[in-house]
N, CA, C and O atoms as a CHARMM CRD file, in Angstrom:
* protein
*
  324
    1    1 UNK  N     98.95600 115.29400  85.69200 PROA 1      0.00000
    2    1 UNK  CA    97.95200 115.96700  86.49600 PROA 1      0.00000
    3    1 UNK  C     97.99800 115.39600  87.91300 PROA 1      0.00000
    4    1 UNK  O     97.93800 114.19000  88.15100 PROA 1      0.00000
    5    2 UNK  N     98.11500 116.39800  88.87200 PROA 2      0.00000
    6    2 UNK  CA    97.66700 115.86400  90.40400 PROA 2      0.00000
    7    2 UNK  C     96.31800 115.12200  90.96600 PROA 2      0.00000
    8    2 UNK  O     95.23200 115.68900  90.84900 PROA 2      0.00000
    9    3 UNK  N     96.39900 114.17400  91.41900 PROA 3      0.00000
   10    3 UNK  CA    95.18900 114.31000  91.83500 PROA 3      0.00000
   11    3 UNK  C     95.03400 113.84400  93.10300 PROA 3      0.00000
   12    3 UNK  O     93.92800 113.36000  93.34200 PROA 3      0.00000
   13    4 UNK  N     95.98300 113.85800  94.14600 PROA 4      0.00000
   14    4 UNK  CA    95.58100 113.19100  95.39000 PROA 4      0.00000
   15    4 UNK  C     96.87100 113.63000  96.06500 PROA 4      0.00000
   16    4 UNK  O     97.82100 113.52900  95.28800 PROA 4      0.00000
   17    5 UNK  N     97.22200 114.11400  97.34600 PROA 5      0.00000
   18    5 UNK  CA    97.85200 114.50800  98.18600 PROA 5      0.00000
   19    5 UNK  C     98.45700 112.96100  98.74400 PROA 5      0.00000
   20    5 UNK  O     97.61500 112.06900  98.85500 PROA 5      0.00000
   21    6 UNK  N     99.81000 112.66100  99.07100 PROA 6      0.00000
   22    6 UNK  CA   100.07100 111.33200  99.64400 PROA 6      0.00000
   23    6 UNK  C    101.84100 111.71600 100.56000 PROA 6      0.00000
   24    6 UNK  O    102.72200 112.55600 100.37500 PROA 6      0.00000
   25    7 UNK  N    101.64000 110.58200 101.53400 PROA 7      0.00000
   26    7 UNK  CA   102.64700 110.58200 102.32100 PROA 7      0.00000
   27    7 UNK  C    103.59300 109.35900 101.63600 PROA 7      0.00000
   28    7 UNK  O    102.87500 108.38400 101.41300 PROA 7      0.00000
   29    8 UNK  N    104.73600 109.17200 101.31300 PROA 8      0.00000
   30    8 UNK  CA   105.59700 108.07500 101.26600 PROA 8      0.00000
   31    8 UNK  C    106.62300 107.95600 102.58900 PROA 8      0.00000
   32    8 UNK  O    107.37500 108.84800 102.98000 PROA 8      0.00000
   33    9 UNK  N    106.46800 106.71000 103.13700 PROA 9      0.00000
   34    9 UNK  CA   106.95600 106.14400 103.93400 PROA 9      0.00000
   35    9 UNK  C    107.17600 104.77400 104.03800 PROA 9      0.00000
   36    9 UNK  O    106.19300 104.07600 103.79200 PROA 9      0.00000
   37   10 UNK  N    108.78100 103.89600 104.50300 PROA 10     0.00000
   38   10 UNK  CA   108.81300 103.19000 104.11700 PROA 10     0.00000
   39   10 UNK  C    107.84200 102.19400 103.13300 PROA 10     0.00000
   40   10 UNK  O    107.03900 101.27300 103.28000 PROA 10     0.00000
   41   11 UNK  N    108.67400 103.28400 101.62100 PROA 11     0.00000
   42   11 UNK  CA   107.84900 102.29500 100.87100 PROA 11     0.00000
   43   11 UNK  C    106.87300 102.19000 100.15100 PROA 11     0.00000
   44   11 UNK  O    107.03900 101.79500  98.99700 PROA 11     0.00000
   45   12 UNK  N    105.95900 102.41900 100.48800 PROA 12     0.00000
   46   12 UNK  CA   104.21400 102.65300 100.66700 PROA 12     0.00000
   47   12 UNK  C    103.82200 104.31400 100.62300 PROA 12     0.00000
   48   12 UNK  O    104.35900 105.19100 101.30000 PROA 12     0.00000
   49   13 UNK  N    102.97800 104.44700  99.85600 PROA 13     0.00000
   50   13 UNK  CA   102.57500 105.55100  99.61900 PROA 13     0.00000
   51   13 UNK  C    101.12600 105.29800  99.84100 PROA 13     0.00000
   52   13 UNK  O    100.45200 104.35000  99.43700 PROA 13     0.00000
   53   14 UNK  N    100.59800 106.83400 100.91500 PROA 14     0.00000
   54   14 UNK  CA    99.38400 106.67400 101.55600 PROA 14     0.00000
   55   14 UNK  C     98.68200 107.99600 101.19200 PROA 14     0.00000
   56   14 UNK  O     99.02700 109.03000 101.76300 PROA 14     0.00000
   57   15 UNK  N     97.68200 108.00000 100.23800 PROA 15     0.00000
   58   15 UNK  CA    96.95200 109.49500 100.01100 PROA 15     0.00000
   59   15 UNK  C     95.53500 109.52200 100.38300 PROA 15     0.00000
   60   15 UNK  O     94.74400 108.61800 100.65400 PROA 15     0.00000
   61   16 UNK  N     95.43600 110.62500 100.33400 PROA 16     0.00000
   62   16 UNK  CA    94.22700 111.66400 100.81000 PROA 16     0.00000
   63   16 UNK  C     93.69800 113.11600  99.96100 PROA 16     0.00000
   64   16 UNK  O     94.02000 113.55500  98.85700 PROA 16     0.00000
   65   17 UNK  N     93.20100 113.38300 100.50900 PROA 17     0.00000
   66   17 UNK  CA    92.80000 115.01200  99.77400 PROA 17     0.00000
   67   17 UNK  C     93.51000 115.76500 100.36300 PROA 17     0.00000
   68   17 UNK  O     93.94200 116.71000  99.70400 PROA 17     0.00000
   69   18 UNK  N     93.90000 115.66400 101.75600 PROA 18     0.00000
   70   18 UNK  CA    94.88600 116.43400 101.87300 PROA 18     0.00000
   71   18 UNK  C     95.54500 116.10800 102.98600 PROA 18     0.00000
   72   18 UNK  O     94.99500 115.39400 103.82400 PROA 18     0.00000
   73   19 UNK  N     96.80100 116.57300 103.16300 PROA 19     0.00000
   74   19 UNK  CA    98.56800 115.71600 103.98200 PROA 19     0.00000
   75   19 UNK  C     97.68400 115.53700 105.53900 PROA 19     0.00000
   76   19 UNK  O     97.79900 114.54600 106.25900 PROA 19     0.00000
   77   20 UNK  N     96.63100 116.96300 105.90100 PROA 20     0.00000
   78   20 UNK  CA    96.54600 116.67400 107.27300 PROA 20     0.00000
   79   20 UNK  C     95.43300 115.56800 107.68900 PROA 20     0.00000
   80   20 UNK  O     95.28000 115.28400 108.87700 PROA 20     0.00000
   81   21 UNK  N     94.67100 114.96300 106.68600 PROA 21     0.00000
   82   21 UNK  CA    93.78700 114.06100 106.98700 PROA 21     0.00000
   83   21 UNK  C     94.78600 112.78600 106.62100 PROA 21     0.00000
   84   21 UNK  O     94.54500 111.73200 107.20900 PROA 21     0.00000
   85   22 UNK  N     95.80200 112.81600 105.76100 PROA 22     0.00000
   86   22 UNK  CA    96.34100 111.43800 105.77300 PROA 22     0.00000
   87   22 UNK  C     97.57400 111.40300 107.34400 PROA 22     0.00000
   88   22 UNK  O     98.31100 110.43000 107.50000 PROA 22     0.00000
   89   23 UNK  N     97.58000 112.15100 107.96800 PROA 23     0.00000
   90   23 UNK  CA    98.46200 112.08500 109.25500 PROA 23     0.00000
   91   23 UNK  C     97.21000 111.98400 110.16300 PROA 23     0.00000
   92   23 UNK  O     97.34800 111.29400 111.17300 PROA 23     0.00000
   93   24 UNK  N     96.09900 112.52800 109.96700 PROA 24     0.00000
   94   24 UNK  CA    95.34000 111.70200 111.51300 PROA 24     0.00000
   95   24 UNK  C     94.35400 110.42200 111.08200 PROA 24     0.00000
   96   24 UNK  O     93.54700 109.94100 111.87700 PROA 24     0.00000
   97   25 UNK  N     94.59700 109.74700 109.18300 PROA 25     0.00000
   98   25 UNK  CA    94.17800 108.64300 109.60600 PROA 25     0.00000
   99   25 UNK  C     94.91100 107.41700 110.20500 PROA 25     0.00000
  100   25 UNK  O     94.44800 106.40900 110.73900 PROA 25     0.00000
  101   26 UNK  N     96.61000 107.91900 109.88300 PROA 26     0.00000
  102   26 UNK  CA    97.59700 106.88800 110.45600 PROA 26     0.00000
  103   26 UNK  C     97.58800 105.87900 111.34500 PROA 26     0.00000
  104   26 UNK  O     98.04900 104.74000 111.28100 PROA 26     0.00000
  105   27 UNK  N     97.00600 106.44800 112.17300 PROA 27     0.00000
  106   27 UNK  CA    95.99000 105.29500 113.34800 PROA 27     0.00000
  107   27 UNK  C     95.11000 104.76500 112.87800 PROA 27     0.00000
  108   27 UNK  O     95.23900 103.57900 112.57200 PROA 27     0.00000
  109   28 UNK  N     93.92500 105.42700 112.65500 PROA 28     0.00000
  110   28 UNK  CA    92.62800 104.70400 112.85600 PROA 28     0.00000
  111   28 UNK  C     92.53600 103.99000 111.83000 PROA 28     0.00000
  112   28 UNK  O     91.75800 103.04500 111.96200 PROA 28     0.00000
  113   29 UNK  N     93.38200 104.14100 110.17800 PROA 29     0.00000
  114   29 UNK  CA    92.60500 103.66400 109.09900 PROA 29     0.00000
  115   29 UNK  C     93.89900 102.95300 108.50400 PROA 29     0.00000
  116   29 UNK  O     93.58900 102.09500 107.67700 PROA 29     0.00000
  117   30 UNK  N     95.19600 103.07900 108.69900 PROA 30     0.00000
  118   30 UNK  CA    96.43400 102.28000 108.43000 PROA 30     0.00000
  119   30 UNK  C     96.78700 101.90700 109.74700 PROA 30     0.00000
  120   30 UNK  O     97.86700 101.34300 109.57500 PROA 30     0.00000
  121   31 UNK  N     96.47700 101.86900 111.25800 PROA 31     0.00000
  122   31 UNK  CA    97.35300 101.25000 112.02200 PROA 31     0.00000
  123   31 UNK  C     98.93700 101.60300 112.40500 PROA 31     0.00000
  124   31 UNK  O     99.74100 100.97300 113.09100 PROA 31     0.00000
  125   32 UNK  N     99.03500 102.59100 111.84300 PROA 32     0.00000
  126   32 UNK  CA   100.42800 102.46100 112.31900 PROA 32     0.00000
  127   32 UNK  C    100.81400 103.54300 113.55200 PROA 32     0.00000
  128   32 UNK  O    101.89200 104.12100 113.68900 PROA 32     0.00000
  129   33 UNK  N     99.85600 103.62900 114.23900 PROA 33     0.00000
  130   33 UNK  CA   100.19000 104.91600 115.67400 PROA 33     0.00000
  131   33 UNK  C    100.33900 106.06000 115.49700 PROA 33     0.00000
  132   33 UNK  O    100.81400 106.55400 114.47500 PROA 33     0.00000
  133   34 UNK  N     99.91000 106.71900 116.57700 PROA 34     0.00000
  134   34 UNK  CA    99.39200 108.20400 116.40600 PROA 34     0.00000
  135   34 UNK  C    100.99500 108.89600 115.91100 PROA 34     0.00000
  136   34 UNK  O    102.10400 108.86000 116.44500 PROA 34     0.00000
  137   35 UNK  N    100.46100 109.53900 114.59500 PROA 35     0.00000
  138   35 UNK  CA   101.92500 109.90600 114.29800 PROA 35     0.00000
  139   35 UNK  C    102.70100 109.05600 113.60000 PROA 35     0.00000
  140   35 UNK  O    103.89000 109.35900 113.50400 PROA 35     0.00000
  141   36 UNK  N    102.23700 107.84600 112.97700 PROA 36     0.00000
  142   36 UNK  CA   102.92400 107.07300 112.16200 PROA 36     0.00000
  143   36 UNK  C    103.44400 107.60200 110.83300 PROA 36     0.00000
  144   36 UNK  O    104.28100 107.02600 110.13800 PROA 36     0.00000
  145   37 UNK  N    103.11000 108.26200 110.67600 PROA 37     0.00000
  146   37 UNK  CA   103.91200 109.24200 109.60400 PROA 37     0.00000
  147   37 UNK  C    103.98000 110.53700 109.32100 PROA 37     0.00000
  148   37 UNK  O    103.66100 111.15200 108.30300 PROA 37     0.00000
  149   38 UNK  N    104.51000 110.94400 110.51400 PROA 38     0.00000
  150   38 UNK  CA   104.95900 112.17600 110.29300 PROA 38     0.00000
  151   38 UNK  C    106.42400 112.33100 110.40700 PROA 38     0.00000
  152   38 UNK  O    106.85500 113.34000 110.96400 PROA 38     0.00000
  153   39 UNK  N    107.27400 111.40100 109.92000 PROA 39     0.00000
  154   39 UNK  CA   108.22100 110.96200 109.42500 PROA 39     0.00000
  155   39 UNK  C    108.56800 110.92500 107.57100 PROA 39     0.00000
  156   39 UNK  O    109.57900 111.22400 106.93700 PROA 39     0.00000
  157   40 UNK  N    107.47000 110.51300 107.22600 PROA 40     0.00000
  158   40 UNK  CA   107.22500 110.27700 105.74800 PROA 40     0.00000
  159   40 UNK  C    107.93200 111.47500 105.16100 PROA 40     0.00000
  160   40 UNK  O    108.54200 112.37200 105.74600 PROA 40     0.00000
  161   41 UNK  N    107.61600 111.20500 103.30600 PROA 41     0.00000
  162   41 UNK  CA   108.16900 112.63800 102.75800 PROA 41     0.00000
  163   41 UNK  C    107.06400 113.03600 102.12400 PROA 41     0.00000
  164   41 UNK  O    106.60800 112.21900 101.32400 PROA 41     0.00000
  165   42 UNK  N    106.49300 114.06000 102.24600 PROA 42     0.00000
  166   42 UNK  CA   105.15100 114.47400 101.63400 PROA 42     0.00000
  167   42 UNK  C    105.29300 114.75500 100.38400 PROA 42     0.00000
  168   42 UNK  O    106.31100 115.20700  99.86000 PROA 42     0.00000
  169   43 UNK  N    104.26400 114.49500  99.85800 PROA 43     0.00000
  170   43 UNK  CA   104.42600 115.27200  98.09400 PROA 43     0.00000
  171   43 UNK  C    102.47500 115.17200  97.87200 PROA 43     0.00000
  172   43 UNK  O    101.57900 115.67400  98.55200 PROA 43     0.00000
  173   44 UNK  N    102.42900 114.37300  96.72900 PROA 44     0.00000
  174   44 UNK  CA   101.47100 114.06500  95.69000 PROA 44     0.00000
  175   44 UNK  C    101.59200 113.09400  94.76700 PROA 44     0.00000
  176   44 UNK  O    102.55900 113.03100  94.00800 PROA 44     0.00000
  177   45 UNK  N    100.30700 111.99600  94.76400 PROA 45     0.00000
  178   45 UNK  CA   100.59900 111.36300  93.26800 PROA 45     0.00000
  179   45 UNK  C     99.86500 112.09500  91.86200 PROA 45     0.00000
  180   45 UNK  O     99.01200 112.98300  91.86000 PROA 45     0.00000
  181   46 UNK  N    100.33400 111.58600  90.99300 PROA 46     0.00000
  182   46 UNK  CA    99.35600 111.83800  89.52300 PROA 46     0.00000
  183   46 UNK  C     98.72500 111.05400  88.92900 PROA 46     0.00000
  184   46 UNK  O     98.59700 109.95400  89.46800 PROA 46     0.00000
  185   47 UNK  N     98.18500 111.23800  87.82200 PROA 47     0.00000
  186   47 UNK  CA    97.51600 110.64700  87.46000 PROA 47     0.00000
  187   47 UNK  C     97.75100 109.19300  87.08900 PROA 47     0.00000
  188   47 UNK  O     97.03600 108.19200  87.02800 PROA 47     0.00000
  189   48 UNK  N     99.20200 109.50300  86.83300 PROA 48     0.00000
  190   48 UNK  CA    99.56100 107.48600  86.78800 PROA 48     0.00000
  191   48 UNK  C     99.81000 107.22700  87.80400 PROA 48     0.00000
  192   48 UNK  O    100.60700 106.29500  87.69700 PROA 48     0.00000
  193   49 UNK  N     99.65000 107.44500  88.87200 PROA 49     0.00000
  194   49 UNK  CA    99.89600 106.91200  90.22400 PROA 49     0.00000
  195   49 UNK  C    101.51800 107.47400  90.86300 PROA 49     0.00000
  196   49 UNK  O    101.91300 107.30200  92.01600 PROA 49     0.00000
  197   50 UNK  N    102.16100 108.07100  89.90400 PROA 50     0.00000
  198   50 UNK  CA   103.42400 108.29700  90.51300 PROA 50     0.00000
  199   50 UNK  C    103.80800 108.81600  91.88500 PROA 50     0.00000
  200   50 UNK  O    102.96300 109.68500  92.10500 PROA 50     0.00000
  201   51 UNK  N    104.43500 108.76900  92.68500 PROA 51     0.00000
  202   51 UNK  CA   104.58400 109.59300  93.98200 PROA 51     0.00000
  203   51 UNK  C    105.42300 110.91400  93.68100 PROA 51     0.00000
  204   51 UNK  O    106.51000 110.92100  93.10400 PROA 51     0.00000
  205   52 UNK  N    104.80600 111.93100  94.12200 PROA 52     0.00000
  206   52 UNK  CA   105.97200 113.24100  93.12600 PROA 52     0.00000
  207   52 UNK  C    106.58000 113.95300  94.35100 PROA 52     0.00000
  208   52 UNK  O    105.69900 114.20900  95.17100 PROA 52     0.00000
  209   53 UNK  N    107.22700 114.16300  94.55400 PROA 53     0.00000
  210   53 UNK  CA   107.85300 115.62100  95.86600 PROA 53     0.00000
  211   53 UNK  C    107.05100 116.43400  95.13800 PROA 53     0.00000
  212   53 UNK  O    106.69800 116.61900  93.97300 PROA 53     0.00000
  213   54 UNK  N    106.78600 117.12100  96.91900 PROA 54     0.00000
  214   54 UNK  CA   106.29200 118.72200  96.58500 PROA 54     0.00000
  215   54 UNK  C    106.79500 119.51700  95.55900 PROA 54     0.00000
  216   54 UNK  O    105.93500 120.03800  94.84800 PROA 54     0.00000
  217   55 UNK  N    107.93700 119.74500  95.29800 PROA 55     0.00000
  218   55 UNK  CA   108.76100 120.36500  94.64900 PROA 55     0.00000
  219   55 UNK  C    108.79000 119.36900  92.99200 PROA 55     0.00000
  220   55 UNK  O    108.79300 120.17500  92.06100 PROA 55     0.00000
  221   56 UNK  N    108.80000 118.63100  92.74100 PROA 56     0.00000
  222   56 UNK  CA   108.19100 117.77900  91.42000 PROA 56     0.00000
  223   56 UNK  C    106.32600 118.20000  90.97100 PROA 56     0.00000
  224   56 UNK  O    105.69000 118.56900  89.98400 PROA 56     0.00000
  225   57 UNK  N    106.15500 117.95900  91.96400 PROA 57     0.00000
  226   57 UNK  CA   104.21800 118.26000  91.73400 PROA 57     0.00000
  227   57 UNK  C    103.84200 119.86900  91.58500 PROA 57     0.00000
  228   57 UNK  O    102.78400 120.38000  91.21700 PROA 57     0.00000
  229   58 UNK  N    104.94600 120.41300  91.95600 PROA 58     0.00000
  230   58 UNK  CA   104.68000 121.76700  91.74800 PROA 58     0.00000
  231   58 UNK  C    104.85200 122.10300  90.26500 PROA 58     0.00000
  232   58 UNK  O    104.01900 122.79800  89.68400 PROA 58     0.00000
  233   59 UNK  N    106.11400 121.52600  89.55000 PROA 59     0.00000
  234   59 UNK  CA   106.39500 121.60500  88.33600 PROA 59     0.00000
  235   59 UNK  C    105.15100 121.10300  87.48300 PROA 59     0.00000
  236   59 UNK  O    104.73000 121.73300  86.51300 PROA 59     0.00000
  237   60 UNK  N    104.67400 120.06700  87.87600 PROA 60     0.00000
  238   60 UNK  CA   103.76100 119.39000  87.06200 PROA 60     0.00000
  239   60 UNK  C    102.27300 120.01600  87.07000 PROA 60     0.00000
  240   60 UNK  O    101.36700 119.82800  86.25900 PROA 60     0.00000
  241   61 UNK  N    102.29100 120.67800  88.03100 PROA 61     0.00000
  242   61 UNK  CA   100.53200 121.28000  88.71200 PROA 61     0.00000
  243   61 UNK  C    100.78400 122.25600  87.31500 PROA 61     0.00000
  244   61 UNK  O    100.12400 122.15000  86.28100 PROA 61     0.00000
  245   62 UNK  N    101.62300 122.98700  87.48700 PROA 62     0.00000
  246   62 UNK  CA   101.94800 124.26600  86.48700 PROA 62     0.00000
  247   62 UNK  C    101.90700 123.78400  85.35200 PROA 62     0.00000
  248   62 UNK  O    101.32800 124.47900  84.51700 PROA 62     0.00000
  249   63 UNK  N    102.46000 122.50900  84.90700 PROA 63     0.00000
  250   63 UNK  CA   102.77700 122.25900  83.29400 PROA 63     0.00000
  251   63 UNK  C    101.55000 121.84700  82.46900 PROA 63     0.00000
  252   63 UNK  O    101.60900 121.71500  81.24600 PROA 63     0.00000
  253   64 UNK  N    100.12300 121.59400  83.39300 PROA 64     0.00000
  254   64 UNK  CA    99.12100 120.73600  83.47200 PROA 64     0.00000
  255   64 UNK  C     97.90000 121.56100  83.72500 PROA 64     0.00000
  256   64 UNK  O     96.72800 121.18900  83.78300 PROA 64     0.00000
  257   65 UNK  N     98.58400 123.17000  83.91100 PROA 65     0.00000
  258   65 UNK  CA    97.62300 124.38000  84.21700 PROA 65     0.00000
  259   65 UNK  C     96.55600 123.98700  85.50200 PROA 65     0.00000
  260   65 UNK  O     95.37100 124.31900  85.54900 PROA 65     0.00000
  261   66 UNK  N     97.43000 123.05300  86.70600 PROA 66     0.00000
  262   66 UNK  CA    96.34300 122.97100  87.54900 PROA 66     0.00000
  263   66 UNK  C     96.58600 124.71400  88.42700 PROA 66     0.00000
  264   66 UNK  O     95.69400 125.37100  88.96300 PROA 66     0.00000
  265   67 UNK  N     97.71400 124.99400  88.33900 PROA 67     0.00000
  266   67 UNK  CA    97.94300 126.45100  89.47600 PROA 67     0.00000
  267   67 UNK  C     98.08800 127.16000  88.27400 PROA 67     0.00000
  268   67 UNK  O     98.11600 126.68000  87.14100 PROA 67     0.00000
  269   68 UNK  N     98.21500 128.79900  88.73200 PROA 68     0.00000
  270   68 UNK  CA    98.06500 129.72800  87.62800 PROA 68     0.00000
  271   68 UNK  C    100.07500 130.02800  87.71200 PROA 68     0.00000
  272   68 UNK  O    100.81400 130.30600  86.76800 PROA 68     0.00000
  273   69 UNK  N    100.34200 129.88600  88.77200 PROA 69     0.00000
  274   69 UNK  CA   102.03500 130.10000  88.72400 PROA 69     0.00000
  275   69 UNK  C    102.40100 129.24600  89.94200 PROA 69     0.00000
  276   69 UNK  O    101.61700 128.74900  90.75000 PROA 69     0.00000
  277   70 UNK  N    103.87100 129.16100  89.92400 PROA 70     0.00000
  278   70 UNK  CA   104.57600 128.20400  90.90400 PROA 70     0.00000
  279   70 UNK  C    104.66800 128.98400  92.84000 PROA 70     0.00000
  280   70 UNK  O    104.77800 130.10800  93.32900 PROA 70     0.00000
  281   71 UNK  N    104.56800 127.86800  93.24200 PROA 71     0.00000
  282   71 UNK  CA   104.17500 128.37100  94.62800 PROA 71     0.00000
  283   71 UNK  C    105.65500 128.93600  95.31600 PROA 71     0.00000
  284   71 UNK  O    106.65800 128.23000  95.21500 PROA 71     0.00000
  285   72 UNK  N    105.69100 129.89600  95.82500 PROA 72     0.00000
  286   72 UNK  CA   106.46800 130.44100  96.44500 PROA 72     0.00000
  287   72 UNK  C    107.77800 129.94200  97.05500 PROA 72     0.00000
  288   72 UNK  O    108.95600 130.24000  96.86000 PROA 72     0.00000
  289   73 UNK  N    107.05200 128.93000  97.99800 PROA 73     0.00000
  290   73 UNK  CA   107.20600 128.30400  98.69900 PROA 73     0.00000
  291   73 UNK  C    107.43400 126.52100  98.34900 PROA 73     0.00000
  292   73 UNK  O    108.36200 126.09100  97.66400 PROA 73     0.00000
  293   74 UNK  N    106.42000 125.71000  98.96000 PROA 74     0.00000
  294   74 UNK  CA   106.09500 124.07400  98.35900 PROA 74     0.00000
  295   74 UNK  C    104.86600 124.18900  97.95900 PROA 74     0.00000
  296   74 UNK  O    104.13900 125.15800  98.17900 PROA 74     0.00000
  297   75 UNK  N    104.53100 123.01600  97.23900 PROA 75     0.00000
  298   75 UNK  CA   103.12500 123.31700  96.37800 PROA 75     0.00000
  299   75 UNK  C    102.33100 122.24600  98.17700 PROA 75     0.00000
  300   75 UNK  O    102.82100 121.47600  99.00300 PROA 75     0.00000
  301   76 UNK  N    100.69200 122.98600  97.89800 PROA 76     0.00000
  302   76 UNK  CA   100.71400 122.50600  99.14800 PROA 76     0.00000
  303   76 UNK  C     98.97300 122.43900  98.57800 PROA 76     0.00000
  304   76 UNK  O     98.41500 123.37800  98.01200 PROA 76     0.00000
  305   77 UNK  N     98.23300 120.89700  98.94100 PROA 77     0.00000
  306   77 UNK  CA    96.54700 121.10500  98.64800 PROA 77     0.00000
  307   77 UNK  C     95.78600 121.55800  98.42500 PROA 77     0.00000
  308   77 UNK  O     94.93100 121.34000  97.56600 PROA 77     0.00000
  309   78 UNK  N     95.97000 122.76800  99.58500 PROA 78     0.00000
  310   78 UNK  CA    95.18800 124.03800  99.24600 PROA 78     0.00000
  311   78 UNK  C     95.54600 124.97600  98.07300 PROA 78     0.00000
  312   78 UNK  O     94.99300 126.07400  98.01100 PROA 78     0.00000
  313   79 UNK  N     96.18100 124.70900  97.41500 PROA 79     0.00000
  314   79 UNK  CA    96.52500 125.15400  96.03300 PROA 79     0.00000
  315   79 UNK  C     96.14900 125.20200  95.14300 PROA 79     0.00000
  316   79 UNK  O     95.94000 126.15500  94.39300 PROA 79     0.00000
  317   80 UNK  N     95.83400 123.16600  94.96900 PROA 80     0.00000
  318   80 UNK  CA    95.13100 122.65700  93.75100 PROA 80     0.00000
  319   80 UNK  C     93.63100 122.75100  94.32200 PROA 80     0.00000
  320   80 UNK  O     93.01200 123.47800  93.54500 PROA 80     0.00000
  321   81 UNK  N     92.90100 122.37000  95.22800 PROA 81     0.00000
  322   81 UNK  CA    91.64000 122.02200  95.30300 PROA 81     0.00000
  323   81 UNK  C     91.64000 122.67500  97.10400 PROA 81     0.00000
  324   81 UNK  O     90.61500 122.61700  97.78200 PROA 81     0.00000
């Protein structure tokens, strides 16, 4: 199950409710400058904490009946919640 939107970047995985609040807390609430990760690779963790690609979390949103079918496109926040 999804439950949190997250950026991985060197390393470290940083989540939120959703990708665009974890790119403008990069500054104020991790320090790392305006834009400190918008470099990262976006996805989602789950419920065990895993870091998933968009394209992994999409499989799993579906297998877990969080979406009713697979996104077109990338699975994207506004999807699940």
């Amino acid at each position: 199950m999804i439950i949190k939107a997250a950026i991985k970047h060197k390393g470290k995985v940083y989540t939120g409710e959703r990708h665009s609040h974890i790119l403008s807390d990069a500054d104020t609430v991790h320090g790392l400058g305006f834009g400190g990760l918008k470099l990262g690779k976006q996805g989602f963790v789950n419920h065990k904490g895993t870091f998933l690609t968009r394209d992994e979390a999409a499989v799993e949103a579906f297998r877990c009946r969080q979406i009713k079918r697979m996104p077109e496109k990338v699975l994207t926040s506004e999807d699940l919640w």
